[in-house]
C-alpha positions as a Markdown table, in Angstrom:
| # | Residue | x | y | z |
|---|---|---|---|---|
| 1 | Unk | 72.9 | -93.2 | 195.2 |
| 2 | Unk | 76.3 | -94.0 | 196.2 |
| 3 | Unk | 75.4 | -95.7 | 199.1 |
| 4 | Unk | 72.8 | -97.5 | 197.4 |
| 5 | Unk | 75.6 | -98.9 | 194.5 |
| 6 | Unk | 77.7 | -99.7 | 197.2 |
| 7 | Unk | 75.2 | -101.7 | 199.5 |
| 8 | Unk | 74.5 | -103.9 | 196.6 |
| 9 | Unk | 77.8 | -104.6 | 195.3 |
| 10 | Unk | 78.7 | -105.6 | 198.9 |
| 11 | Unk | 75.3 | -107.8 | 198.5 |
| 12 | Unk | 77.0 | -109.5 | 195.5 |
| 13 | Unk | 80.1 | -110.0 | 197.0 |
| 14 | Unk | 78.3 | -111.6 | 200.1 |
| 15 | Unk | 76.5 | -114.4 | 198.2 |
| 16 | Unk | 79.7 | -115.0 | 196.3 |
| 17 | Unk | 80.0 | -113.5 | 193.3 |
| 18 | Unk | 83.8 | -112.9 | 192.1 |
| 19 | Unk | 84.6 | -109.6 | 191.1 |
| 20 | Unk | 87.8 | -111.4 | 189.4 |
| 21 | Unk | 84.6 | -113.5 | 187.0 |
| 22 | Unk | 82.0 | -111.4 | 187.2 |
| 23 | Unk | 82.1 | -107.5 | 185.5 |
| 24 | Unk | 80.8 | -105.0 | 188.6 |
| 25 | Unk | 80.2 | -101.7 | 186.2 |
| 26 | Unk | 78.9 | -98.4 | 187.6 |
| 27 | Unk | 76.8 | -97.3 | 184.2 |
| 28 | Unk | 77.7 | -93.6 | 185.3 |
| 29 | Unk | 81.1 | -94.3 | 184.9 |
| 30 | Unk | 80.7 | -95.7 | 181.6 |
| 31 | Unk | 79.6 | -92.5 | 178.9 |
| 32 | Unk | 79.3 | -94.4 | 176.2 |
| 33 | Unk | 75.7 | -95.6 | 177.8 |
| 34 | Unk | 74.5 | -92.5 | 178.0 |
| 35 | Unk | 75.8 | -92.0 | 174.0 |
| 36 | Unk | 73.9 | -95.5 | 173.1 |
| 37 | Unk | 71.1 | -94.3 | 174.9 |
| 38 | Unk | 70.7 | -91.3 | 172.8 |
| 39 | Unk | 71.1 | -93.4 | 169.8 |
| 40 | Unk | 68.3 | -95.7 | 170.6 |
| 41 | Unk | 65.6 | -93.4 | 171.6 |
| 42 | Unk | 65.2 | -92.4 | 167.4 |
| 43 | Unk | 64.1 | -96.5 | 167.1 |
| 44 | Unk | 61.5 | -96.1 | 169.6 |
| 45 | Unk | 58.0 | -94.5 | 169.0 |
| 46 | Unk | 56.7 | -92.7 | 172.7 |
| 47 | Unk | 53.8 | -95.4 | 172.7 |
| 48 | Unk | 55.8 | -98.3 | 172.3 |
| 49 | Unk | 57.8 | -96.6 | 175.3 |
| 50 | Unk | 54.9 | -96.1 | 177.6 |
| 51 | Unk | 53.3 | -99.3 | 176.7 |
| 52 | Unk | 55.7 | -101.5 | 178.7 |
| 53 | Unk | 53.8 | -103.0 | 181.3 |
| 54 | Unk | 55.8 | -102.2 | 184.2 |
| 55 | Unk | 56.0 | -98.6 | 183.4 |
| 56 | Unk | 52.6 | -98.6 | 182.8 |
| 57 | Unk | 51.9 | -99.5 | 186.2 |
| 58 | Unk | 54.7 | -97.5 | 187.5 |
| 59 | Unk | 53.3 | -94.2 | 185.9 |
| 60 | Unk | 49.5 | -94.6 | 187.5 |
| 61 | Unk | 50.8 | -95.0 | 191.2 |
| 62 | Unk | 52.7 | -91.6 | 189.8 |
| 63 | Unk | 49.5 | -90.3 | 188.5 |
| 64 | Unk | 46.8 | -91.2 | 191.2 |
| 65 | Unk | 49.5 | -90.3 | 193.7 |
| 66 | Unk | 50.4 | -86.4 | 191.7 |
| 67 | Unk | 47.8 | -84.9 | 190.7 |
| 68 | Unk | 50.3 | -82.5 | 189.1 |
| 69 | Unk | 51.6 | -85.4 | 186.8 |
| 70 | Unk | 55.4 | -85.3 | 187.6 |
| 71 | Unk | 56.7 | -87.9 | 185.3 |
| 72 | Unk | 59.7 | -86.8 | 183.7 |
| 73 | Unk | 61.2 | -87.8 | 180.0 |
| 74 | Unk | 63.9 | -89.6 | 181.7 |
| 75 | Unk | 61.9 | -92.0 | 183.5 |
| 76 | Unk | 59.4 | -92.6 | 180.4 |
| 77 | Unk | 62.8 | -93.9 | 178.5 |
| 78 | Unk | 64.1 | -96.1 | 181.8 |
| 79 | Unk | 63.2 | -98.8 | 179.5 |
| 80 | Unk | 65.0 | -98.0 | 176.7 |
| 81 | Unk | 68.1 | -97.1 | 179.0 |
| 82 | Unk | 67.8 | -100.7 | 180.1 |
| 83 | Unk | 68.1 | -101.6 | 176.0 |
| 84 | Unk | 71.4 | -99.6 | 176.2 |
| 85 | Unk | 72.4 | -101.4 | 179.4 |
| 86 | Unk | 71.7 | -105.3 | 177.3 |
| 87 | Unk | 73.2 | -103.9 | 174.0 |
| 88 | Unk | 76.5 | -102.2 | 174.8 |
| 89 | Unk | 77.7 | -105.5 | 176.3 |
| 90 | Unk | 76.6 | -107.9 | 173.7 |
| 91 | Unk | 74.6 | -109.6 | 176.0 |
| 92 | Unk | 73.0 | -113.0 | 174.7 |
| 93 | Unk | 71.6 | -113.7 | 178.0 |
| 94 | Unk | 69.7 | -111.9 | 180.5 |
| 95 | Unk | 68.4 | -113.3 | 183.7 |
| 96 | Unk | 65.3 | -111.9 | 185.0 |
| 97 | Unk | 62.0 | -112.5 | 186.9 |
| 98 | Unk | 58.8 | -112.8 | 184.9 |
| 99 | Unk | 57.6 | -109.4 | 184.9 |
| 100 | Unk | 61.2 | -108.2 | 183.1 |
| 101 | Unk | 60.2 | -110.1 | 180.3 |
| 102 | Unk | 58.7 | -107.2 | 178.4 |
| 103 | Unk | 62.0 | -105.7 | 178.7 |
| 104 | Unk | 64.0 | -108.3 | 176.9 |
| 105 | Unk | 61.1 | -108.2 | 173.9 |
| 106 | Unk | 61.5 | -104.3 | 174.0 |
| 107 | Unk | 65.5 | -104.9 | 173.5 |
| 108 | Unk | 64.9 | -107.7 | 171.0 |
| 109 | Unk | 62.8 | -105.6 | 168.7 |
| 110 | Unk | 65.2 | -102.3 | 168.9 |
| 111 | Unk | 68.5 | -104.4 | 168.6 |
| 112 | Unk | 66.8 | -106.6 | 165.7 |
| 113 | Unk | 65.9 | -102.6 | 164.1 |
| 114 | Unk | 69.1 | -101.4 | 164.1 |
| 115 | Unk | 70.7 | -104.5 | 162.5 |
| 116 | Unk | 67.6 | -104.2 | 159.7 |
| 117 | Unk | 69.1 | -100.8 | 158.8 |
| 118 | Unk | 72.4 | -100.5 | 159.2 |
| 119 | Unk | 73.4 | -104.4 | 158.9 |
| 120 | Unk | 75.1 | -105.0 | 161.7 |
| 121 | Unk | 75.1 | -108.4 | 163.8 |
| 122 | Unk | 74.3 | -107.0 | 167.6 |
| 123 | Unk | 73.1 | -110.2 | 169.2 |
| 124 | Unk | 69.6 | -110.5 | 170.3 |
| 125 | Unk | 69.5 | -111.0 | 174.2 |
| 126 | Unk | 66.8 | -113.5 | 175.5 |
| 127 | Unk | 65.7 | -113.7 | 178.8 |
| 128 | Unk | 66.7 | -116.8 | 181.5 |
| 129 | Unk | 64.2 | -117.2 | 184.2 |
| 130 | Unk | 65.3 | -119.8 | 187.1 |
| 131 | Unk | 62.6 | -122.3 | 188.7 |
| 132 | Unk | 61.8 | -120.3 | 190.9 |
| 133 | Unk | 62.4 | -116.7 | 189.9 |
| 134 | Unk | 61.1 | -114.6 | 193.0 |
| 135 | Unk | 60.2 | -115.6 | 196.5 |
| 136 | Unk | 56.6 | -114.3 | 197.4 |
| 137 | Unk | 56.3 | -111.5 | 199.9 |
| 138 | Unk | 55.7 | -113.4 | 203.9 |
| 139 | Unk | 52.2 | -112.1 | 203.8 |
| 140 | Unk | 51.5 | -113.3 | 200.4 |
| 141 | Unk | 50.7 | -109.5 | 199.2 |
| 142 | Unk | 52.0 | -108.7 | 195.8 |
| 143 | Unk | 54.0 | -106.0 | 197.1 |
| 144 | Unk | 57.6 | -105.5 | 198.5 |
| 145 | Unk | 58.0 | -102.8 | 201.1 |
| 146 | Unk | 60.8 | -101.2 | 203.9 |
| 147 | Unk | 57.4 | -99.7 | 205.1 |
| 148 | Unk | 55.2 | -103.0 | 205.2 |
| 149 | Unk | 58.5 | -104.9 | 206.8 |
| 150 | Unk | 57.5 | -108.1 | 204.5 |
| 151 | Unk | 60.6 | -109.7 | 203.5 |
| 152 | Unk | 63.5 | -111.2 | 204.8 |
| 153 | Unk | 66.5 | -109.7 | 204.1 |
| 154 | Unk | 70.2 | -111.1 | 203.4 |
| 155 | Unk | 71.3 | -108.9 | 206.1 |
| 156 | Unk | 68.9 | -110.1 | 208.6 |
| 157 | Unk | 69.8 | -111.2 | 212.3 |
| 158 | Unk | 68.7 | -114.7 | 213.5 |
| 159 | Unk | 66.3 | -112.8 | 215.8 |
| 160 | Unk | 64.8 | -110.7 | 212.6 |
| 161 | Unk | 65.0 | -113.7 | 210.9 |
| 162 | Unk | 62.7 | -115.6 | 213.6 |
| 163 | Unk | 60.6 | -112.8 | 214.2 |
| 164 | Unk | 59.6 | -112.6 | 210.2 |
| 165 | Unk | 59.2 | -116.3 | 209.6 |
| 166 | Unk | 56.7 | -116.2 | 212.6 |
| 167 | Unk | 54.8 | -113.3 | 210.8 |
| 168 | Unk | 53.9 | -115.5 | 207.3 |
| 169 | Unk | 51.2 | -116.4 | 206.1 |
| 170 | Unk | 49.9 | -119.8 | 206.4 |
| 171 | Unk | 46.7 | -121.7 | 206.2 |
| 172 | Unk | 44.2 | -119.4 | 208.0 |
| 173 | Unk | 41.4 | -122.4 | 207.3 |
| 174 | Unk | 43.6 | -125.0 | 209.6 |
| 175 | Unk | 41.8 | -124.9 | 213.0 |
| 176 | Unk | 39.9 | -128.3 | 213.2 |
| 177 | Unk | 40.6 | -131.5 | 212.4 |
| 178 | Unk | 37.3 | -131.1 | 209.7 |
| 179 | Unk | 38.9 | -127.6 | 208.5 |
| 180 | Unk | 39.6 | -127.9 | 204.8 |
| 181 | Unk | 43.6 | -127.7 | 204.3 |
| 182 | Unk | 45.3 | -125.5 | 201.1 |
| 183 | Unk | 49.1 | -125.2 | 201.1 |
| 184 | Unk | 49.3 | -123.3 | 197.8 |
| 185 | Unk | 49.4 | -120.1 | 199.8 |
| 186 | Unk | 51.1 | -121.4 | 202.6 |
| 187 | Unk | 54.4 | -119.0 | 202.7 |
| 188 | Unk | 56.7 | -121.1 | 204.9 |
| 189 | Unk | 56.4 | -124.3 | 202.7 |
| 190 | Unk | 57.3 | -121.9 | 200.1 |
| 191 | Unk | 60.2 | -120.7 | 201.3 |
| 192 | Unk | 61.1 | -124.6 | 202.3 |
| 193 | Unk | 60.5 | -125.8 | 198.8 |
| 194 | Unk | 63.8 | -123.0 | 198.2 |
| 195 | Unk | 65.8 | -123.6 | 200.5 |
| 196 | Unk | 65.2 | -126.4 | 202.8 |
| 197 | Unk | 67.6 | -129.4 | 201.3 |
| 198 | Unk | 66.1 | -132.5 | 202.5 |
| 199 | Unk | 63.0 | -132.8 | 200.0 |
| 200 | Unk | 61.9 | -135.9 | 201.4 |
| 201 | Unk | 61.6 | -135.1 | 204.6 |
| 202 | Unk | 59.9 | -131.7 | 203.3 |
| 203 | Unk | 57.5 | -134.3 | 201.1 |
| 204 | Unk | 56.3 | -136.1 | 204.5 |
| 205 | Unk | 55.7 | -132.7 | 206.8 |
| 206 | Unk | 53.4 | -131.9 | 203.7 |
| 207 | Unk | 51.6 | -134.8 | 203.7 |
| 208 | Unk | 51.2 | -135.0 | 207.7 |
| 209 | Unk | 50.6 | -130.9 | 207.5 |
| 210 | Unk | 47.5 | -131.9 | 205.1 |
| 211 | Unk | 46.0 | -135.2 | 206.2 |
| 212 | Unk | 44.9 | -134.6 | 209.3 |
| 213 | Unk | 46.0 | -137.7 | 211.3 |
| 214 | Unk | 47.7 | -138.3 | 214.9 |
| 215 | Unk | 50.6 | -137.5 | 213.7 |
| 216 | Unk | 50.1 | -134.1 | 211.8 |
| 217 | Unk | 52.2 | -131.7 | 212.3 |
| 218 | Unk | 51.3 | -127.5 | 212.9 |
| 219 | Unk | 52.3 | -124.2 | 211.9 |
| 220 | Unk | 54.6 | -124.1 | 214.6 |
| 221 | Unk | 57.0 | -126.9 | 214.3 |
| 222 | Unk | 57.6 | -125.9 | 210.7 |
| 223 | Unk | 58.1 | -122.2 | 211.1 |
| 224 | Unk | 60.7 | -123.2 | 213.7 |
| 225 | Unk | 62.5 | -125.5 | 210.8 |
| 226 | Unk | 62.7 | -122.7 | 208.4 |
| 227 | Unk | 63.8 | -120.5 | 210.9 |
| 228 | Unk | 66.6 | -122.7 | 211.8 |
| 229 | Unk | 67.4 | -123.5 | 207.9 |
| 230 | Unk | 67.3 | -119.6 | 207.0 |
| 231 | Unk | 69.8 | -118.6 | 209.8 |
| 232 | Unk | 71.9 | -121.6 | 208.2 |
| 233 | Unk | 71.6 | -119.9 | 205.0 |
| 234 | Unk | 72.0 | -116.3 | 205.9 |
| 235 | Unk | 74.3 | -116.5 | 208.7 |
| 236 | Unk | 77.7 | -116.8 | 206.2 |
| 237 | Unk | 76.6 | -114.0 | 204.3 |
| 238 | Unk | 76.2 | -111.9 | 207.5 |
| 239 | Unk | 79.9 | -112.7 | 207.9 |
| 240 | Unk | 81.1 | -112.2 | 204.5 |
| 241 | Unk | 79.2 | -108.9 | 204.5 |
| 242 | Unk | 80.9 | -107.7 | 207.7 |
| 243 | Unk | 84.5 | -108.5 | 206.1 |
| 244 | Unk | 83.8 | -106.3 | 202.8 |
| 245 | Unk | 82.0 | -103.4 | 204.9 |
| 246 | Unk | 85.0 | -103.6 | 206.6 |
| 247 | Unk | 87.2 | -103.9 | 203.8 |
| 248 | Unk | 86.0 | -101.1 | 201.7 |
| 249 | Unk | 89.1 | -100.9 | 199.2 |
| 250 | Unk | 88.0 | -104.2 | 198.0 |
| 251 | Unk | 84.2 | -103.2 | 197.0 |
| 252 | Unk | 85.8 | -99.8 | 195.3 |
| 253 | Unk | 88.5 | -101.7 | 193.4 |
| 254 | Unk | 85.9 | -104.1 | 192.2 |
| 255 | Unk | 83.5 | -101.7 | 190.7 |
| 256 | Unk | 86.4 | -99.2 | 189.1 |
| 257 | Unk | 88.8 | -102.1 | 187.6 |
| 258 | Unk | 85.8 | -103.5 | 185.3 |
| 259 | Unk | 84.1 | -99.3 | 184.8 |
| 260 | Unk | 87.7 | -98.5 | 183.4 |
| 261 | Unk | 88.5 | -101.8 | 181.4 |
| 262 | Unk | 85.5 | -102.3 | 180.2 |
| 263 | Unk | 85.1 | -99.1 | 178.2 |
| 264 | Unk | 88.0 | -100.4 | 175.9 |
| 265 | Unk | 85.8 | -102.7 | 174.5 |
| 266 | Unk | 82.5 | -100.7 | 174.2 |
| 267 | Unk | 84.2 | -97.9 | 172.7 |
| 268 | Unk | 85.1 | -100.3 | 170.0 |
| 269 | Unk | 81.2 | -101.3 | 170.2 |
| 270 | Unk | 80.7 | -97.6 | 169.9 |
| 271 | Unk | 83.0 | -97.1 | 167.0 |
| 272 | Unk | 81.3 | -100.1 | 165.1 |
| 273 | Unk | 77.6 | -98.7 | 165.4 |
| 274 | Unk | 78.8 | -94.4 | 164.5 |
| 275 | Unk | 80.4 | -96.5 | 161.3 |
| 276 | Unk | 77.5 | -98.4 | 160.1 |
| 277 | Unk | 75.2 | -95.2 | 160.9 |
| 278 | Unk | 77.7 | -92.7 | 159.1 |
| 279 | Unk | 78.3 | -90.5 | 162.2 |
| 280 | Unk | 82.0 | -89.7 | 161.6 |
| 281 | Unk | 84.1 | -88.8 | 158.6 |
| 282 | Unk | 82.7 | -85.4 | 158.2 |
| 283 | Unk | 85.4 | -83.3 | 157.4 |
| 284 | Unk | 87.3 | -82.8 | 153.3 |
| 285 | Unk | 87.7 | -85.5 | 151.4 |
């Protein structure tokens, strides 16, 4: 776990976000999650907890996987943590892929419960989704995996880099000049649409990918682009990573300075919510 927290934090860093702007919190560090947490779980019925759709999905692969059925309480009320994780903040925003969605609703409806009751003011988050919120997998499968090797990662050498770009998936129906062309599915155009910065030029290798004339162009020519405009993209954050993995101090400071300051002000959160639910005071008048 440690290394995991760590790993990411250092991905953060990487891509340039500023531990001096941006609040790097270890939730473990922070108690009073665990105490909003609890607090939450009375405003949630077990079905509207197991409806989400992700767990949903989660706890099949669980069941058809275990015949024993090992799903534990704690991972049924993940989603309800993740309500504790938007409120104790006061987050008004929360950027997410698609499938998170369900998550933000689940928080709306809690939070909007608890100011009902106890007439409070908690704001209600609401979900940001970019343009293009998630990159497809490079063999257009639905599913991310170390084991499957189909992604490209931000730590990725210019020789894993190549040697992934050369493994998407394309247009399997381009072998003729009569073959019928499709680049909805076509992986490295994707990815080009992302990241690739002259759109113009990207508009005419479309057009000569699809029309089929002298001067079309193959699957080749544009893998090599991308490859070339990924290692642009990655390469600095290879760098920067290498400076914090050897700069370790910096990655610890970041997380523990916002854990520890942090708490201030959601202990005053805290303090707010016992008051309004008449959890203190209970000793002689």
């Amino acid at each position: 776990m440690r290394n995991s927290v760590i790993d990411m934090v250092i991905d953060w860093m990487s891509v340039w976000l500023d531990p001096n702007k941006s609040n790097f919190v270890v939730q473990s560090y922070v108690p009073e999650f665990a105490e909003l947490f609890n607090y939450l779980t009375m405003f949630v019925s077990y079905t509207t907890a197991v409806n989400n759709p992700t767990l949903k999905e989660e706890m099949k692969k669980i069941e058809d996987r275990e015949s024993s059925n090992p799903i534990s309480l704690g991972f049924i009320n993940y989603p309800v943590s993740q309500v504790a994780d938007i409120m104790l903040p006061l987050t008004h925003i929360v950027p997410v892929w698609e499938d998170q969605i369900p998550h933000i609703e689940l928080a709306r409806k809690i939070i909007k419960k608890v100011n009902t009751m106890y007439n409070t003011e908690f704001p209600l988050p609401k979900a940001l989704i970019s343009d293009m919120s998630r990159l497809v997998w490079i063999d257009w499968t639905d599913k991310m995996s170390k084991s499957l090797w189909n992604t490209i990662y931000l730590t990725a050498t210019y020789e894993e880099i190549k040697s992934q770009v050369n493994k998407m998936y394309t247009d399997p129906n381009k072998t003729s000049i009569d073959s019928k062309w499709n680049i909805d599915k076509h992986v490295v155009f994707l990815y080009l649409d992302i990241f690739y910065e002259d759109k113009k030029h990207l508009e005419e290798l479309k057009k000569r990918y699809i029309e089929w004339w002298e001067n079309s162009v193959w699957d080749w020519e544009i893998k090599k682009l991308l490859i070339e405009v990924l290692e642009k993209f990655i390469a600095p954050i290879r760098e920067r990573r290498k400076y914090y993995e050897n700069n370790m101090d910096i990655v610890v400071d970041a997380i523990e300075k916002w854990s520890a300051n942090l708490r201030k002000d959601w202990q005053k959160m805290l303090l707010q919510l016992r008051k309004a639910m008449g959890l203190l005071n209970y000793g002689r008048e």
